[in-house]
Short mmCIF file of the C-alpha atoms (twelve columns), coordinates in Angstrom:
data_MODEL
# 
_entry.id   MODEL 
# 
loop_
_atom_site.group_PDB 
_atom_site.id 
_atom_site.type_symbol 
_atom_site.label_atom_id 
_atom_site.label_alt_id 
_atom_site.label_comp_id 
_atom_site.label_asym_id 
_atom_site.label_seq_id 
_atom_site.Cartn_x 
_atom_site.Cartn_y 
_atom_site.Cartn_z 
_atom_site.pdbx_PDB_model_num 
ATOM 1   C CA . UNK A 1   0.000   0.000   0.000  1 
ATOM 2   C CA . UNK A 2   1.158   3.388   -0.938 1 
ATOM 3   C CA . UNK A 3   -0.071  6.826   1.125  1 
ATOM 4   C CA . UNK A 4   0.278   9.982   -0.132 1 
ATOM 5   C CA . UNK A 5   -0.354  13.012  1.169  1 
ATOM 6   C CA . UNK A 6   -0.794  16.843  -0.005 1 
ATOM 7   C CA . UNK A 7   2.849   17.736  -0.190 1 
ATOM 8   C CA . UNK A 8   3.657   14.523  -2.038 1 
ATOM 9   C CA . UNK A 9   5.154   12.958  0.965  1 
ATOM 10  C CA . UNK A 10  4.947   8.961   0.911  1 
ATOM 11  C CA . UNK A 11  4.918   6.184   2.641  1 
ATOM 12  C CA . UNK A 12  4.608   2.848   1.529  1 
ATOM 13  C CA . UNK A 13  3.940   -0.650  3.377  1 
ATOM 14  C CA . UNK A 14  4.060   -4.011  1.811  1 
ATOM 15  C CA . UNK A 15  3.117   -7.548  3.374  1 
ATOM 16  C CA . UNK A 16  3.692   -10.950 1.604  1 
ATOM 17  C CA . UNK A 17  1.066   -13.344 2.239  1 
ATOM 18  C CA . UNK A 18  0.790   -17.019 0.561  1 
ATOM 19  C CA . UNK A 19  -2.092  -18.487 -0.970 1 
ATOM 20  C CA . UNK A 20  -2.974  -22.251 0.268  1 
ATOM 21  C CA . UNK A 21  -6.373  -23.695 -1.173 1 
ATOM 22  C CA . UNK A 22  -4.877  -27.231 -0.555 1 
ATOM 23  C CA . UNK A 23  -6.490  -28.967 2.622  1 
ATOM 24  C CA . UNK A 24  -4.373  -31.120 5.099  1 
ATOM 25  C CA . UNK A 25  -3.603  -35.051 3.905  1 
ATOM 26  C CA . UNK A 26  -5.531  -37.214 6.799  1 
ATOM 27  C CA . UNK A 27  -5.239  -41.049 6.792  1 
ATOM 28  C CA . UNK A 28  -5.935  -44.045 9.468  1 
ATOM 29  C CA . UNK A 29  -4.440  -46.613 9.221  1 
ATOM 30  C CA . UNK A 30  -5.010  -48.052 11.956 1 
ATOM 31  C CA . UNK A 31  -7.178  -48.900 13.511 1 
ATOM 32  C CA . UNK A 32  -9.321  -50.064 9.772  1 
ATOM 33  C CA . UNK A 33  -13.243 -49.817 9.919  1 
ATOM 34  C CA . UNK A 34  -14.603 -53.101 11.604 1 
ATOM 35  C CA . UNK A 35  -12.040 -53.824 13.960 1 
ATOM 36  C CA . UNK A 36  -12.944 -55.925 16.320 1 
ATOM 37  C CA . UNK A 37  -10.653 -54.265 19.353 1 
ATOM 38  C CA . UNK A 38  -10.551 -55.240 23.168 1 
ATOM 39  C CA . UNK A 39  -11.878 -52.088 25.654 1 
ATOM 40  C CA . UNK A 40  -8.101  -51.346 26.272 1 
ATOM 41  C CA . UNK A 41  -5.255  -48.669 25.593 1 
ATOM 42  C CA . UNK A 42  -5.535  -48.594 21.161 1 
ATOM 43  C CA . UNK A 43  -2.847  -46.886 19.536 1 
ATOM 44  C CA . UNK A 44  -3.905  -44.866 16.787 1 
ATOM 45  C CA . UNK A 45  -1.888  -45.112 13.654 1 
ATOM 46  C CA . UNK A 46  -1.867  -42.782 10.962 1 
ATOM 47  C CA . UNK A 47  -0.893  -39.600 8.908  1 
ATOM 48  C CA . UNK A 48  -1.639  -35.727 9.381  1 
ATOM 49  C CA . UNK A 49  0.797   -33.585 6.723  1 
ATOM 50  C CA . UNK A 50  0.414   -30.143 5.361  1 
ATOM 51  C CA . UNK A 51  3.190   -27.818 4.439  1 
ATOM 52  C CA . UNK A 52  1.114   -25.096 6.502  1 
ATOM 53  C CA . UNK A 53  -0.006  -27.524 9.417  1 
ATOM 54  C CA . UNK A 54  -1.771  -26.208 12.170 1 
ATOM 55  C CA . UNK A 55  -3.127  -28.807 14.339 1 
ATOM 56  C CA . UNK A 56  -5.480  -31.704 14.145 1 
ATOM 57  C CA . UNK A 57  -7.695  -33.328 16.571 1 
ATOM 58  C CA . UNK A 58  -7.941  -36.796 16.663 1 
ATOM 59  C CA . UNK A 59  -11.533 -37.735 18.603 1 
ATOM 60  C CA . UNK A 60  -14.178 -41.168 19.378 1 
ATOM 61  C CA . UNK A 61  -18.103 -41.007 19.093 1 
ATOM 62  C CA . UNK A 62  -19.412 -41.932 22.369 1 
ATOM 63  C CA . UNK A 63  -22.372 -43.467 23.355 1 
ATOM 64  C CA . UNK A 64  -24.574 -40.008 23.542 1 
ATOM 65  C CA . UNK A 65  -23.580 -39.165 19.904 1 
ATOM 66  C CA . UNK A 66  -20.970 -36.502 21.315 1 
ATOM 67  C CA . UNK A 67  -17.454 -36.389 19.895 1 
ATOM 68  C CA . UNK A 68  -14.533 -36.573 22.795 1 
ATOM 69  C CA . UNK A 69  -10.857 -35.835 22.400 1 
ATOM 70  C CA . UNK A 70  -8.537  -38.967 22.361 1 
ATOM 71  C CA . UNK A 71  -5.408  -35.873 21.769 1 
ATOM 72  C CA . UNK A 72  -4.466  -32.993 19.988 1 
ATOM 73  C CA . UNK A 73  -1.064  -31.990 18.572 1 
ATOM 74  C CA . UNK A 74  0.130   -29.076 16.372 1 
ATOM 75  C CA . UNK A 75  3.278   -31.600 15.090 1 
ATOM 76  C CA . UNK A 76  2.438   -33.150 11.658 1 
ATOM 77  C CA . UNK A 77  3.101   -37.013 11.908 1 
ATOM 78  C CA . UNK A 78  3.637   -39.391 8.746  1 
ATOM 79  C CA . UNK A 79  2.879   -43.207 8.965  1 
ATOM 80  C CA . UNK A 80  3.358   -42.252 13.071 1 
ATOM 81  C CA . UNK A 81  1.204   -42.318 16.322 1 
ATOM 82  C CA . UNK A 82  -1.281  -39.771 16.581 1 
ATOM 83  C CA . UNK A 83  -2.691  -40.991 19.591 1 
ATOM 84  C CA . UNK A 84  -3.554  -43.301 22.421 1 
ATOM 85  C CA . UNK A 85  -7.525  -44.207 22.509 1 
ATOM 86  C CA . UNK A 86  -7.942  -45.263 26.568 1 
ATOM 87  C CA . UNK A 87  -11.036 -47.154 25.934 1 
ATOM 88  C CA . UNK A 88  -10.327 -49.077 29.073 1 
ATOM 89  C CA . UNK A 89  -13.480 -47.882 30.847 1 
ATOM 90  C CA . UNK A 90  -15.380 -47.765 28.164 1 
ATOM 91  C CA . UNK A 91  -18.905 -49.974 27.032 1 
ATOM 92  C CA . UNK A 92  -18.483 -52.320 24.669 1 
ATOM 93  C CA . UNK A 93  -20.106 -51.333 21.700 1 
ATOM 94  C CA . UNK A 94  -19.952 -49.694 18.227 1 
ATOM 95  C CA . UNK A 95  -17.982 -46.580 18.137 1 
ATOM 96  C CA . UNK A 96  -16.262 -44.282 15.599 1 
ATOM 97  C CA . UNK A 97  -12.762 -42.677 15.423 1 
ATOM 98  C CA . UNK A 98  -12.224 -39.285 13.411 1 
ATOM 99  C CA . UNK A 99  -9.621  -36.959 12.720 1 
ATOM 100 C CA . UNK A 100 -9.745  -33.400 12.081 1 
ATOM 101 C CA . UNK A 101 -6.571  -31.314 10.526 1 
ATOM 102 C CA . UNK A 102 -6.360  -27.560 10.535 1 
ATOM 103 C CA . UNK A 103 -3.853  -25.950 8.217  1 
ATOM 104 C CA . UNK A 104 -2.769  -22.022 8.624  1 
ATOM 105 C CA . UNK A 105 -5.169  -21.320 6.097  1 
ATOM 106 C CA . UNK A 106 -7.567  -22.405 7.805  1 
ATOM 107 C CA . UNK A 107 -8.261  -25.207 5.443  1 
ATOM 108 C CA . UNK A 108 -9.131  -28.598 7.111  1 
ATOM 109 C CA . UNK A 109 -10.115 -32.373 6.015  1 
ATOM 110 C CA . UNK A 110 -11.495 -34.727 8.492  1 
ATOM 111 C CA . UNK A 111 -12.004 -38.600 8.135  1 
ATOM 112 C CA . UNK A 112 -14.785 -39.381 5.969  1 
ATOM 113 C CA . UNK A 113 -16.223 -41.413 6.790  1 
ATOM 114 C CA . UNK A 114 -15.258 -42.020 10.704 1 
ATOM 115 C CA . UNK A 115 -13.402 -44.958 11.258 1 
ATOM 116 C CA . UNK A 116 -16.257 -47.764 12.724 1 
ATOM 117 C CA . UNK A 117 -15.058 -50.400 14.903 1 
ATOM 118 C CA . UNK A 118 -16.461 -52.383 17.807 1 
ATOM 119 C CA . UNK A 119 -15.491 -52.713 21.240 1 
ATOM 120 C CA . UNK A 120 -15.588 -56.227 22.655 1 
ATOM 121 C CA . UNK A 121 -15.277 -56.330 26.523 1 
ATOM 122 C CA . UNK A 122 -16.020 -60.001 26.631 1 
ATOM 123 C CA . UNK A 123 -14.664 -63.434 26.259 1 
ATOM 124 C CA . UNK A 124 -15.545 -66.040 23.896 1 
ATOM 125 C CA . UNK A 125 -17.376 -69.397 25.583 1 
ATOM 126 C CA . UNK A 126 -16.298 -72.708 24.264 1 
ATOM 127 C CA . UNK A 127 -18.328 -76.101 25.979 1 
ATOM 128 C CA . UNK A 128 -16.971 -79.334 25.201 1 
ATOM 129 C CA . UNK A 129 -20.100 -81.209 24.936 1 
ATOM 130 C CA . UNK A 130 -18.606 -84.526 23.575 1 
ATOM 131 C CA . UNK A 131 -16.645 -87.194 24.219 1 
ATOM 132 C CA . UNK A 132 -17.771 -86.448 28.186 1 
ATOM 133 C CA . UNK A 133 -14.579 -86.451 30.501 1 
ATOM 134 C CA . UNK A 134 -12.713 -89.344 32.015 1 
ATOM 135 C CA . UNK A 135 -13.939 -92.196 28.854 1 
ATOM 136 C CA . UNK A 136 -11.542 -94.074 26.877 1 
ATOM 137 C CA . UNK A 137 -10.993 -93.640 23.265 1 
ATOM 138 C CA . UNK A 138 -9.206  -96.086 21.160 1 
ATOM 139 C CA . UNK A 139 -7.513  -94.464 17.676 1 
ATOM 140 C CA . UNK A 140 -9.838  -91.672 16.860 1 
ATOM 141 C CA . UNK A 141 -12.334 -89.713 18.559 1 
ATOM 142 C CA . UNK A 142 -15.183 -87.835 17.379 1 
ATOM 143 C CA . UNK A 143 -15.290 -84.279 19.586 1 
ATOM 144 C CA . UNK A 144 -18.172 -82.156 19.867 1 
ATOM 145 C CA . UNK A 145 -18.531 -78.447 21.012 1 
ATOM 146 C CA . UNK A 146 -19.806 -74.727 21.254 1 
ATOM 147 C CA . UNK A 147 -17.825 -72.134 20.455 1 
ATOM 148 C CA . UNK A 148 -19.833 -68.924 21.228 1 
ATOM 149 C CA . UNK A 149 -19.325 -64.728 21.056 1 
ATOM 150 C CA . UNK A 150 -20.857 -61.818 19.564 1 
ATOM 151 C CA . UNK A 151 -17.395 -61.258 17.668 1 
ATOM 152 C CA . UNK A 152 -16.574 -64.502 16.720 1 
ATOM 153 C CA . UNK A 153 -13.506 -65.123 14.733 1 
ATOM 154 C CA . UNK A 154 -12.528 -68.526 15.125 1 
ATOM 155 C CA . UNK A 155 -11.983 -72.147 17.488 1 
ATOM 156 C CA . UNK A 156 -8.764  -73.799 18.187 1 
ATOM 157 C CA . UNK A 157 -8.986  -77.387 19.270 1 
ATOM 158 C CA . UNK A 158 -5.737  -78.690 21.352 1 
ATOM 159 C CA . UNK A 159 -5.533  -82.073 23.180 1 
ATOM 160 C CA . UNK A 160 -2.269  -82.880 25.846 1 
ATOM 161 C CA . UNK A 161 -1.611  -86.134 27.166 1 
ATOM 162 C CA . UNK A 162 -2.551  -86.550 31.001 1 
ATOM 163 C CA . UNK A 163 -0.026  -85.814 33.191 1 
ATOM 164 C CA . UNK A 164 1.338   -83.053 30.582 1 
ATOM 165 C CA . UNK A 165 1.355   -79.426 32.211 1 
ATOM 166 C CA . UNK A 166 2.522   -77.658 28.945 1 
ATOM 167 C CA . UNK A 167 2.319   -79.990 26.176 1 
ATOM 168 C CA . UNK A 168 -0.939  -79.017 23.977 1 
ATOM 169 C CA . UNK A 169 -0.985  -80.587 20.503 1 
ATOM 170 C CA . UNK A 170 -2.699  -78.243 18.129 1 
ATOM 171 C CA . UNK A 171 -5.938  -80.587 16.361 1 
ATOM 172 C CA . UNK A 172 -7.682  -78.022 14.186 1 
ATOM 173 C CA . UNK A 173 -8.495  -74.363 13.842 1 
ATOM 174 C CA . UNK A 174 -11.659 -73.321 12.047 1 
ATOM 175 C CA . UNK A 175 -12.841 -69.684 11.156 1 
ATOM 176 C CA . UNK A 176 -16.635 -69.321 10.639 1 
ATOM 177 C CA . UNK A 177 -17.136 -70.007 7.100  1 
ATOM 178 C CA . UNK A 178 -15.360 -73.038 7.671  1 
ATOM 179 C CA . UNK A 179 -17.306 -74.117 11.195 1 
ATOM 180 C CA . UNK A 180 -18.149 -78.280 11.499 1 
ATOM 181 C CA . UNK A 181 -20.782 -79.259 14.133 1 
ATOM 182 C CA . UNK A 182 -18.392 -82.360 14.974 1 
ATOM 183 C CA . UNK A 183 -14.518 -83.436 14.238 1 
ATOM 184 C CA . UNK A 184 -13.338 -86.650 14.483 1 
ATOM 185 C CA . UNK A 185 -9.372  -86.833 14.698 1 
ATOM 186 C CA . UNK A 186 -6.934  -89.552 15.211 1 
ATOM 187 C CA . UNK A 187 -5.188  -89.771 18.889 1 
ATOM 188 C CA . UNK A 188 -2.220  -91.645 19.675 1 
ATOM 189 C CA . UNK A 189 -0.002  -94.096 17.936 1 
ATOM 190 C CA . UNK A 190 -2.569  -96.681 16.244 1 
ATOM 191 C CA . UNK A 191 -1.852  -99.587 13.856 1 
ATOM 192 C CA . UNK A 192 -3.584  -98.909 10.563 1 
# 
């Protein structure tokens, strides 16, 4: 800006801004959208970059559809930790994890859409219904079971001799598309 006054007298002042139309880079990546996580201390993984960062907030849904800081920082991180989720006290449930980056242009990008992912507070229950304890079993038995949770990923099936404290013998592991009411397997050393 230039001023000039009657007697031709002048003073000029200058200022040098910079033009940023370019939002903040936000990604997640981890936790992913269904998670299945335990109600404990979840590291949040990710990426907040701008050449004119600000700040971001990194925050969870709660339960009464309010949005509550997990932590703020005005330090860009790439592929680093942007946070600690202490979901230790927390219901299990269905939640969602955003992020929201400021740069000093006050252009910003959040997650969209929120991370989703479940908390699971509980333990799976597995009954073995079949062969009942303390029968004999000659070179294969057939072994029947539940295998229960809300979040169920998979069984494992293990046997150990008697008298073994530490020795378990893996038998079979089965995911849920693959799930068999009954498996027979053979035990022991048995003459074909």
């Amino acid at each position: 800006m230039t001023t000039i006054d009657h007697n031709e007298y002048r003073s000029k002042s200058e200022i040098e801004i910079s033009l940023d139309n370019v939002a903040p880079t936000v990604v997640i990546d981890s936790p992913k959208t269904g998670d299945v996580l335990r109600t404990d201390i979840i590291p949040i993984i990710g990426t907040i970059n701008d050449p004119n960062f600000d700040n971001y907030v990194l925050e969870h849904l709660g339960p009464d559809d309010a949005w509550i800081e997990i932590s703020r920082s005005s330090v860009p991180i790439v592929s680093g930790k942007l946070g600690d989720w202490n979901a230790v006290q927390l219901i299990a449930g269905r939640y969602q994890i955003r992020v929201i980056a400021v740069d000093q242009a006050g252009n910003f990008t959040q997650t969209i859409p929120s991370i989703e992912i479940v908390l699971d507070d509980k333990r799976a229950i597995a009954t073995l219904t079949r062969p009942e304890s303390n029968t004999y079993a000659n070179c294969s038995v057939q072994i029947y079971g539940i295998a229960t949770d809300e979040n169920f990923d998979r069984y494992m099936l293990d046997f150990r001799s008697i008298g073994s404290t530490n020795q378990w013998h893996p038998i079979a592991v089965t995911r849920p598309n693959e799930l068999k009411e009954e498996g027979s397997w053979p035990i022991g050393n048995c003459p074909h």
